[in-house]
Each structure stands twice: as C-alpha cells, then as structure tokens.
C-alpha positions as CSV (number, residue, x, y, z in Angstrom):
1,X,22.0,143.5,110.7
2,X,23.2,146.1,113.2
3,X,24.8,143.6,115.7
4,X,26.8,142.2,112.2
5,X,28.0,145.7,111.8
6,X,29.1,146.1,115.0
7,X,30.8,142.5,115.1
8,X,32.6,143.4,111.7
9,X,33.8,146.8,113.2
10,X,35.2,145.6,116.2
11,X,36.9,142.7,114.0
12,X,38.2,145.4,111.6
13,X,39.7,147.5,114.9
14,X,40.9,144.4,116.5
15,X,43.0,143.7,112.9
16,X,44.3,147.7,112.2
17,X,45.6,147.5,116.1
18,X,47.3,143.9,115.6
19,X,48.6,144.8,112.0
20,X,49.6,148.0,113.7
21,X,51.1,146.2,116.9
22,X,53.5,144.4,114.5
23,X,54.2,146.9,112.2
24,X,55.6,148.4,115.7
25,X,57.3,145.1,116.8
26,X,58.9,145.0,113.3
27,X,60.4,148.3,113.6
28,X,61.7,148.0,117.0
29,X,63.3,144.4,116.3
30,X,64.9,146.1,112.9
31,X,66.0,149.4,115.4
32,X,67.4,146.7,118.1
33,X,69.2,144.5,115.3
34,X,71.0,147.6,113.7
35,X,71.8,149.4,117.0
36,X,73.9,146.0,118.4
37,X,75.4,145.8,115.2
38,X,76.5,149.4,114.8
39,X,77.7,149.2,118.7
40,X,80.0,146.0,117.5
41,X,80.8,148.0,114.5
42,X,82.1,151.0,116.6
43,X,83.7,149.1,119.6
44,X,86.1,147.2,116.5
45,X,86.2,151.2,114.8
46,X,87.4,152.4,118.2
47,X,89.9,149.8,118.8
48,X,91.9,150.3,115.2
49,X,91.6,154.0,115.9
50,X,93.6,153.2,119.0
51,X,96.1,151.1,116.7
52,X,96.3,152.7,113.9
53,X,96.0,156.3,114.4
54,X,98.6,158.9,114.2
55,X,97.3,161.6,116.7
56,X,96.7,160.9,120.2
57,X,92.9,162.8,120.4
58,X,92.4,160.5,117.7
59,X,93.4,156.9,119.9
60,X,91.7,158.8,122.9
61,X,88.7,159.1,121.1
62,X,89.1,155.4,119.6
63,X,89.5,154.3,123.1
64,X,86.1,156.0,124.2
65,X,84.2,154.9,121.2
66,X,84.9,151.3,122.1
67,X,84.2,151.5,125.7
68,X,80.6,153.4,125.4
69,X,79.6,151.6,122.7
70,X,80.7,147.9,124.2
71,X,78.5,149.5,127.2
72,X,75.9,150.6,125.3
73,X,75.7,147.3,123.5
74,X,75.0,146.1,127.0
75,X,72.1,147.8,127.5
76,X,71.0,146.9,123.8
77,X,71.0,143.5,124.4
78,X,69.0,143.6,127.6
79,X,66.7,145.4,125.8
80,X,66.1,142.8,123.2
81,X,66.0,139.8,125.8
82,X,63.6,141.9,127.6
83,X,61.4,142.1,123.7
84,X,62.2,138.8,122.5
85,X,64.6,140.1,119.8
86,X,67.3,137.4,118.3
87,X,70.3,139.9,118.4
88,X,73.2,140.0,115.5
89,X,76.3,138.6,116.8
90,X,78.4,140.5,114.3
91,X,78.4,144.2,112.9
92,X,76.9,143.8,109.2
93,X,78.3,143.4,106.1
94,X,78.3,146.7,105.0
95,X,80.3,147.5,108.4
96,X,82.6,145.0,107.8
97,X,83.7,146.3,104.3
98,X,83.8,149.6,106.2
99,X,86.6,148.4,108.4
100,X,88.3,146.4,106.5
101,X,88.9,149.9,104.5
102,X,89.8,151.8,107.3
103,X,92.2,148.8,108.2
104,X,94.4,149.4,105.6
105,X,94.7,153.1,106.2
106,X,97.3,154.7,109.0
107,X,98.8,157.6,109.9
108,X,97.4,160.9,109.0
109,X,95.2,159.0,106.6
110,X,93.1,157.1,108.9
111,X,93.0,160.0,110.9
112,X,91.1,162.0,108.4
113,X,89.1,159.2,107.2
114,X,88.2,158.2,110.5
115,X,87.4,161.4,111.7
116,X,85.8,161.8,109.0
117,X,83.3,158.2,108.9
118,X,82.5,158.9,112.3
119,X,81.0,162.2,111.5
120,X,78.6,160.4,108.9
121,X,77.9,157.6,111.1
122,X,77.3,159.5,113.5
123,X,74.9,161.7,112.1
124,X,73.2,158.5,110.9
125,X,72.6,157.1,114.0
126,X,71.6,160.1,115.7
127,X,68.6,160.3,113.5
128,X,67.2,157.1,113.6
129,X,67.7,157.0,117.8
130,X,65.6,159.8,117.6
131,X,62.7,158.2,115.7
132,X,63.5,155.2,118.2
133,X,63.4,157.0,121.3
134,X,59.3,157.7,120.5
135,X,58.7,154.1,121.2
136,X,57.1,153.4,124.1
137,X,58.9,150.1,125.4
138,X,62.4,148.9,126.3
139,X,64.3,149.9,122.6
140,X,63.0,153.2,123.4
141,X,64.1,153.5,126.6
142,X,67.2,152.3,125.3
143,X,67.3,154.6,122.5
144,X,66.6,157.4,124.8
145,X,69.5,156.7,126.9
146,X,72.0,156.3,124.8
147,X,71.8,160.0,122.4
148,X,73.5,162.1,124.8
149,X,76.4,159.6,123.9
150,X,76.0,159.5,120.4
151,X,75.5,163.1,120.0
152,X,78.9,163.4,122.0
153,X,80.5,161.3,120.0
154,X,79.4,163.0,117.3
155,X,80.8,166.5,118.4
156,X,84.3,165.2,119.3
157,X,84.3,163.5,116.0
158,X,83.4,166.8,114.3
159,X,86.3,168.7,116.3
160,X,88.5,166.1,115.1
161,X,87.7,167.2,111.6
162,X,87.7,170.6,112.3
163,X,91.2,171.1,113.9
164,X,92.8,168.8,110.5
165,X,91.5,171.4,108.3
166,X,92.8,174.0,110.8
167,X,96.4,172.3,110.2
C-alpha cells in the first residue's frame, strides 16, 4: 500500500512539473510570437514616422525605432529557433489596423498621434518584458536585453509629447 502511495505521488509530481513545464513553454512561445510581431509593427511605425512626419525629432525618432526594433527582431528570432518557436511573419491584425490609421494622418497630426501611440505601446510592452525577463531561458534573456531599449524609446516618445503641449 505504501509503495502505491509513493508510486502515485511521484506520478502526481512528475504531471504538476510537466503541466507546469508547458504552461511555461506556452507563455514564452505567446511572449516570443507577440515581441516579433510588435518589432515588425514598430520597424513599419518608424518608417512612416520618417515619411510622414512633420517635425524632424519626430522622423529622427522614426528612423531609430525602425533600426532597434529590425535589430531587436533579430535577436527575437534567434531566440525562437533556439526554443523551437514558429515565428509571425507579419505584425498582427490589430497592428495593422493601427497603421493603416496612422497612414492616413500627416503633418502635425501624425505627430501627435504618433507621439502619442508610442507612449501607450510603449508602456505596454514594457510591462510584459518585464514579466518575460523572469524566465529562465533564451526569451528571457532576450527580454532582458532588449528593456533598456524599450524603456528609451519610451522616454523619447514621452518628450515628444511633452514639448507639443509645450507649443
């Protein structure tokens, strides 16, 4: 009776760390998916900045948005070869609608606006690298890496904001 108890323990331990080891894998292939997409996402963002904004912080700050997130994206992608992740070869649809709004703005308009979505995104993003970071594998790593960028981003886009309310 004892040795069945001990059998059906080590079964039940062997099943939470399993269940637990996928819950894990789920959550960094969902972190992975929606980190290549946002870097797409940003690096197309960036590039209409650069077109169709009015002030030149604002198509500097396009220009550096697309190259550190086509960088970053980089370094996403190894990190999902490395986990066996299937990565998105397209921002997602909610990103698309996103830019194809922004695409028909210019001008003082899409500078605000921009400004304005980046803060948000930003913000966004920042919060769930964070929770990434804590992973102990290549996403992490990844994760880790890549929020002193984001949180730059995330202060120019807020000083952006900032000096077209101080105009």
């Amino acid at each position: 009776m004892r040795r069945i108890l001990v059998t059906l323990t080590a079964i039940a331990l062997a099943t939470s760390a399993a269940m637990a080891q996928d819950k894990s894998s789920s959550a960094t292939q969902k972190f992975l998916t929606k980190a290549i997409e946002g870097n797409l996402a940003e690096v197309q963002m960036g590039e209409l900045a650069q077109k169709n904004g009015q002030r030149e912080d604002v198509k500097n700050f396009g220009h550096m948005l697309a190259a550190d997130h086509n960088s970053a994206n980089q370094k996403a992608m190894q990190a999902a070869q490395t986990l066996g992740v299937s990565p998105p070869s397209s921002p997602s649809n909610k990103q698309k609608s996103d830019y194809d709004k922004m695409s028909k703005l210019n001008g003082a308009t899409f500078d605000r606006m921009f400004a304005q979505h980046m803060v948000q995104d930003h913000r966004k993003d920042i919060k769930e690298y964070q929770k990434a970071a804590k992973q102990q594998d290549a996403a992490g790593q990844y994760a880790q890496n890549a929020l002193p960028t984001l949180q730059k981003h995330l202060e120019t886009a807020q000083s952006l904001t900032n000096q077209k309310a101080a105009r």
